[in-house]
C-alpha positions in Angstrom: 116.5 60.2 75.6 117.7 63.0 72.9 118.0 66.6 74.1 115.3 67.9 71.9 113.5 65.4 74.5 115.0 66.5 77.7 114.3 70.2 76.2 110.8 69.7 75.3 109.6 67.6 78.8 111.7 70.5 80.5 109.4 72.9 78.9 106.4 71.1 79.9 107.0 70.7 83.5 108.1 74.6 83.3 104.7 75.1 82.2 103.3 72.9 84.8 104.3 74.8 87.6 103.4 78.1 86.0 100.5 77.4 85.6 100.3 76.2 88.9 101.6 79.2 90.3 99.2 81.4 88.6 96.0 79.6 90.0 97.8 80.0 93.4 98.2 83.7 93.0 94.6 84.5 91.8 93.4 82.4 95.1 95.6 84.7 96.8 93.8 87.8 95.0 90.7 86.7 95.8 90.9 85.9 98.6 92.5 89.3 100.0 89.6 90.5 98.2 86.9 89.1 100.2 88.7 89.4 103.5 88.9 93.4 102.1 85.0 93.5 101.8 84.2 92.1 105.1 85.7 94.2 107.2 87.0 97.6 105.1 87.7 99.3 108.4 91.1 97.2 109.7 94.0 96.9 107.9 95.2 94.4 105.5 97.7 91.3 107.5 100.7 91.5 105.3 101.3 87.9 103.8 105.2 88.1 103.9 105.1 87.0 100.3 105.7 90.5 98.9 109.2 91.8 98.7 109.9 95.3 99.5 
């Protein structure tokens, strides 16, 4: 396998899991979103996926 192919199936499993990664997150939106309607009165549960 050249390195142009290496490069370019690097590339494309790079894109893979972005993509991948972005459906995830916008699950995640969403999700918090509902959870935010129901019941507007109690505070959020933190996720632990955000870094402060």
């Amino acid at each position: 396998m050249s390195k142009s192919d290496e490069a370019r199936l690097r590339e494309q499993r790079l894109a893979q899991k972005l993509r991948e990664n972005l459906k995830r997150r916008k699950a995640q939106v969403r999700a918090r979103a509902q959870s935010d309607a129901r019941a507007p009165g109690e505070p959020a549960k933190p996720t632990g996926d955000q870094k402060d």
